[in-house]
N, C-alpha and C positions, 0 to 999 in steps of 0.2 A: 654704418659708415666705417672704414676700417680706419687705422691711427697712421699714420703718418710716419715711416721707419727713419729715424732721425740718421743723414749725411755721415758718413765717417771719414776725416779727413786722414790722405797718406800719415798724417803726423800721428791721428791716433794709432794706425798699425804701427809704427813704430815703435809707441811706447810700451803700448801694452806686449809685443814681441823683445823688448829692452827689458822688460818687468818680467816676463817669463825667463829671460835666460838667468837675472842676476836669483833668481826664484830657483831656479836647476843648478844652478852653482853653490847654490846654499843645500840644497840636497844631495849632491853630489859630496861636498866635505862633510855632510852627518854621514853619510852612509863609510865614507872613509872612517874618519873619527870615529865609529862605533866597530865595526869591522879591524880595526888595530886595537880597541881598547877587548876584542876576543869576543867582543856582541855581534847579536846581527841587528841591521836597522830596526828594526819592529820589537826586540828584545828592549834596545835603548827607547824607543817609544811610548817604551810597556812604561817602564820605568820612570820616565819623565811625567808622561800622565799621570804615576800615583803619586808619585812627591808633590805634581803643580793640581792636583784636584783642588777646586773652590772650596777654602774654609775645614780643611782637613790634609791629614796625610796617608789616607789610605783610601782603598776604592772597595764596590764590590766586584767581582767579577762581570756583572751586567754592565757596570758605569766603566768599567775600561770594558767593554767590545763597543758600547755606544762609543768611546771616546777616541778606539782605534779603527772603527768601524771596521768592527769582525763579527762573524756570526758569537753566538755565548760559548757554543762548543769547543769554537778558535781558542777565545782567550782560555777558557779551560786549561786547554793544551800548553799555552802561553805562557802560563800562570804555571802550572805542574814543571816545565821547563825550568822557568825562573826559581821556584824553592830546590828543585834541584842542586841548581848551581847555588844556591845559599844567598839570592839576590834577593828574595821577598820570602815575606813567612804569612803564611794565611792562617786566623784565628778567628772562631765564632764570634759574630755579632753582638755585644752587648744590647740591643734590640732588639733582634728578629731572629732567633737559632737560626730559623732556617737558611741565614745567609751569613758568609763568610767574610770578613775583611779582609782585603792582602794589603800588606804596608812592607816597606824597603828596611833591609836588614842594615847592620852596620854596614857587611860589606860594601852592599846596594847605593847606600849615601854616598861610602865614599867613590865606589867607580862613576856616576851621576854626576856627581861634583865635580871630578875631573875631566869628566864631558862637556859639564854644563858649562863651566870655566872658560872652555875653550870654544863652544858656540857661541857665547855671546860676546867673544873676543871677535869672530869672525862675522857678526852682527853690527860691532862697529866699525867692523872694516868696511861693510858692504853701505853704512848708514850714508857716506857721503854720495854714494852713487843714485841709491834709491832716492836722498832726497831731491838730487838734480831730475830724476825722474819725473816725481810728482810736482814739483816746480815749473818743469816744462809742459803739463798737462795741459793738453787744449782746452779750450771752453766750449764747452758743447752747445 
């Protein structure tokens, strides 16, 4: 017996159409805000993911492509970019040689921080809109 596709009222296109825009408008000012600060989106990403990794501050290269979802080659490239520019420094594993830690250089913190300042300035700019959102959520 098949299940039963539950009704979607015009209200729920709304919201979830309401949720996506304030969702691309939050993407739109990361992608500005990194892009002035001389990043590109995915560099700032890079970056954010290894300073916020759970219970540490550094990744390996596996756990940022799982976290940017890139192939490992990607972030390889990613990553060789980034020490480049002096934003991360990769160091063997206390662990495992076989695997490398990257962790955010001075500079790296403080461009991040400057970032990060300003995202989650533009996070509670957006908090009163999103919360009317999910306030209004139908009941299913």
């Amino acid at each position: 017996m098949a299940t039963a596709r539950p009704r979607l009222a015009k209200s729920h296109y709304e919201l979830l159409a309401a949720l996506r825009h304030a969702l691309r408008r939050f993407q739109r000012f990361s992608r500005d805000a990194a892009l002035a600060a001389g990043l590109t989106p995915q560099q700032h990403q890079a970056l954010l993911a290894i300073k916020g990794f759970p219970g540490r501050d550094y990744v390996s290269v596996g756990e940022l492509a799982e976290r940017l979802h890139l192939r490992h080659h990607s972030a390889v490239g990613l990553v060789n970019r980034l020490v480049q520019r002096q934003l991360v420094r990769r160091t063997p594993s206390q662990t495992d040689r076989r695997q490398q830690e990257v962790s955010l250089t001075a500079h790296g913190e403080k461009l991040l921080g400057r970032l990060s300042a300003a995202h989650l300035r533009e996070v509670r700019s957006l908090r009163p809109e999103l919360r009317r959102l999910l306030e209004s959520m139908p009941a299913d």
